[in-house]
N, C-alpha and C positions, 0 to 999 in steps of 0.2 A: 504493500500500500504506500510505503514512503515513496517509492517510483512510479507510483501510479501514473502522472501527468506525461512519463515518457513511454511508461511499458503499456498502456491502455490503447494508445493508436498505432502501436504495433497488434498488440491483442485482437482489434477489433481489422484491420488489415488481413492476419492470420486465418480470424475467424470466415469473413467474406468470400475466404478461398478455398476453407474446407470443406468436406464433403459429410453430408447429414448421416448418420451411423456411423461416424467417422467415431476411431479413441483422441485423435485430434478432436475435433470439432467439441467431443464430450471436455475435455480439460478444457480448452478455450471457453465455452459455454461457463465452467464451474468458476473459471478464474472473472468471468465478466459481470454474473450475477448480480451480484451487489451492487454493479456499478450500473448494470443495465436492463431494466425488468423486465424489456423484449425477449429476455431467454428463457424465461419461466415456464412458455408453453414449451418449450423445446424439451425443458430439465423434465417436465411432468410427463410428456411421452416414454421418454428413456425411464423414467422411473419404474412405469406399467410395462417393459420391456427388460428391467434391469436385470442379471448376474447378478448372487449372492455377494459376490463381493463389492461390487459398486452398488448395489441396492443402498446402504447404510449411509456412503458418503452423499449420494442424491439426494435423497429424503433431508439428511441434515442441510443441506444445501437447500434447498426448499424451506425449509422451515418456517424462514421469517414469512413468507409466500405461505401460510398455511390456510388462511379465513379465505382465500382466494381457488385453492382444491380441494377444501375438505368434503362439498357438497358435489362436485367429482367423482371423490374417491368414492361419497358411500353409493352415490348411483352405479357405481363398476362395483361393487363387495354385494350392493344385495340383486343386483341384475339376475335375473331369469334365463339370460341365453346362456349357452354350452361357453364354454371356457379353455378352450386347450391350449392359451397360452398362459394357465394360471396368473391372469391380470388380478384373479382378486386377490389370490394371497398377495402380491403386491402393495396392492390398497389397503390389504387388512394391515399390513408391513408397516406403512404409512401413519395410518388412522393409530394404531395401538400408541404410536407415539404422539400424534395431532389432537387426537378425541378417546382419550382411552376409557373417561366416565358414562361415553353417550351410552344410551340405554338400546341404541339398535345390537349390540355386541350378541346379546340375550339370543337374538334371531339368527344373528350370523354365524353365530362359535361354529355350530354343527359343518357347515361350510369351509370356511379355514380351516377346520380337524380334518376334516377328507382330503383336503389341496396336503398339507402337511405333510401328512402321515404318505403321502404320494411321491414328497421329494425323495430327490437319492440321496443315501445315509448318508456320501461326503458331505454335502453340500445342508442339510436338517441342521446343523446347531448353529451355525450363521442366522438362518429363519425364527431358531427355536428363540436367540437374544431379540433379535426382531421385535417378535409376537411377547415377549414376557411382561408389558406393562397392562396385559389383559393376560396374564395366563390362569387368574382366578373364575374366567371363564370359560378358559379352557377345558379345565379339567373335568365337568360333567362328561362332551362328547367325548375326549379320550379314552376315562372310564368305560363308554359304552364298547368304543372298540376293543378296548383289553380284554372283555367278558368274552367278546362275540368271537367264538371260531367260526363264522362264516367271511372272517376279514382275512386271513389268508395270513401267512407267519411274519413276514416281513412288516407289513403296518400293523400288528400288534404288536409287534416285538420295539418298533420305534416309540407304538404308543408308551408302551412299560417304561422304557426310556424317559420320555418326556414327563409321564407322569412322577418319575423319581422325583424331578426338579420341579417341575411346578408345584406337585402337593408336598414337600420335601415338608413345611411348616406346618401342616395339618394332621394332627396326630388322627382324629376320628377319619378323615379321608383314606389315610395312609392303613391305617387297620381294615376298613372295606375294602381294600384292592388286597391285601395280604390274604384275606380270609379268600378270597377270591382266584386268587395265583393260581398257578400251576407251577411245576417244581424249577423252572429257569427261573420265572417271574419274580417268583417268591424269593429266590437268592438274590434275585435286585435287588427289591423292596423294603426286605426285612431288615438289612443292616440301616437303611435310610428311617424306619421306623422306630429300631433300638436307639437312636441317639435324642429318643422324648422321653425316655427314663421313666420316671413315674407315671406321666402323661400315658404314655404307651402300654402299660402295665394295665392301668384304669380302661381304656378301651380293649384290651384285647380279655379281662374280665369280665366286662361288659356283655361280649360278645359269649362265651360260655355260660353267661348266666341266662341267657335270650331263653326265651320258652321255645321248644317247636309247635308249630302249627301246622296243622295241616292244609294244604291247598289245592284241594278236591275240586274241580269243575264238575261233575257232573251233573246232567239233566234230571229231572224228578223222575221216577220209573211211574212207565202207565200205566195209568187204573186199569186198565182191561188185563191185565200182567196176572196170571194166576200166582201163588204163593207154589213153590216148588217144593213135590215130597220130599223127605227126609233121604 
């Protein structure tokens, strides 16, 4: 910035010649920003387009530019059409950090847990820092994946994962997913559970003191239904 008044009309020279998708064009764009808010729609495309790794520097780059995409973003996170460029975990990327109290989250979680749980494992804990200033509502849809073996070993297995860290603070969470595991799971979980000490103690007592119930659907038998002999 001390060079601004010489390095700016070089910058913007640079810029006019680069080419859009360029890794040029993206540094020239980041370095002008501030200086120039004709780049904003430019930073917001790439953002919905971003690599884990430049996702994070975008986003912050935008930031101060946020009252201006937030209503954007959440049009692209709760949109209806198919998605196969994962623009919404993008926006959910985004939002977590722009709007992370709004109350649309409630609706969206289940959505960004599917996009998630979808990344490749290199690439998940870049997303997972992303997404962590909502991962309090993350954790329901996670959960649901962890139970379900109709999710297939790999997104459950990242679910288990992520649930370490987001419910890492919740002892009673933490006890429902243990009691639930299965025996890799559970070698996750449990040391991440042992370190609520008493906490832990108290719900996993909790849970052996439960009554069973039974949970019988069945229909009323017909009246026409004779009583069968003996």
């Amino acid at each position: 910035r001390e060079y601004s008044q010489w390095a700016d009309p070089l910058l913007r020279k640079r810029l006019a010649e680069s080419q859009d998708g360029s890794t040029e064009k993206l540094h020239l764009v980041l370095a002008q920003v501030g200086q120039d808010d004709q780049q904003v729609e430019y930073l917001y495309r790439q953002l919905l387009g971003a690599n884990a790794a430049r996702f994070p520097v975008i986003r912050d780059a935008l930031s101060s530019y946020q009252d201006r995409i937030q209503d954007r973003l959440w049009s692209v996170l709760t949109g209806a059409e198919k998605d196969p460029e994962q623009q919404r975990l993008r926006a959910a990327g985004a939002l977590a950090t722009y709007d992370p109290q709004n109350a649309k989250w409630n609706d969206v979680a289940a959505e960004v847990v599917s996009q998630l749980v979808a990344v490749s494992p290199v690439f998940v804990g870049q997303w997972q820092e992303a997404l962590r200033p909502v991962a309090d509502r993350l954790v329901p849809p996670l959960a649901k994946i962890f139970v379900d073996p109709q999710q297939g070993e790999l997104p459950r297995s990242l679910a288990t994962s992520l649930l370490t860290d987001y419910a890492k603070d919740d002892a009673e969470a933490l006890t429902n997913l243990v009691v639930d595991a299965d025996a890799k799971a559970f070698a996750e979980l449990f040391p991440v559970l042992q370190q609520h000490g008493r906490a832990a103690i108290a719900q996993l007592q909790a849970v052996l003191a439960r009554k069973v119930e039974p949970t019988w659907n069945d229909p009323p038998l017909a009246p026409a239904w004779k009583e069968p002999a003996t």
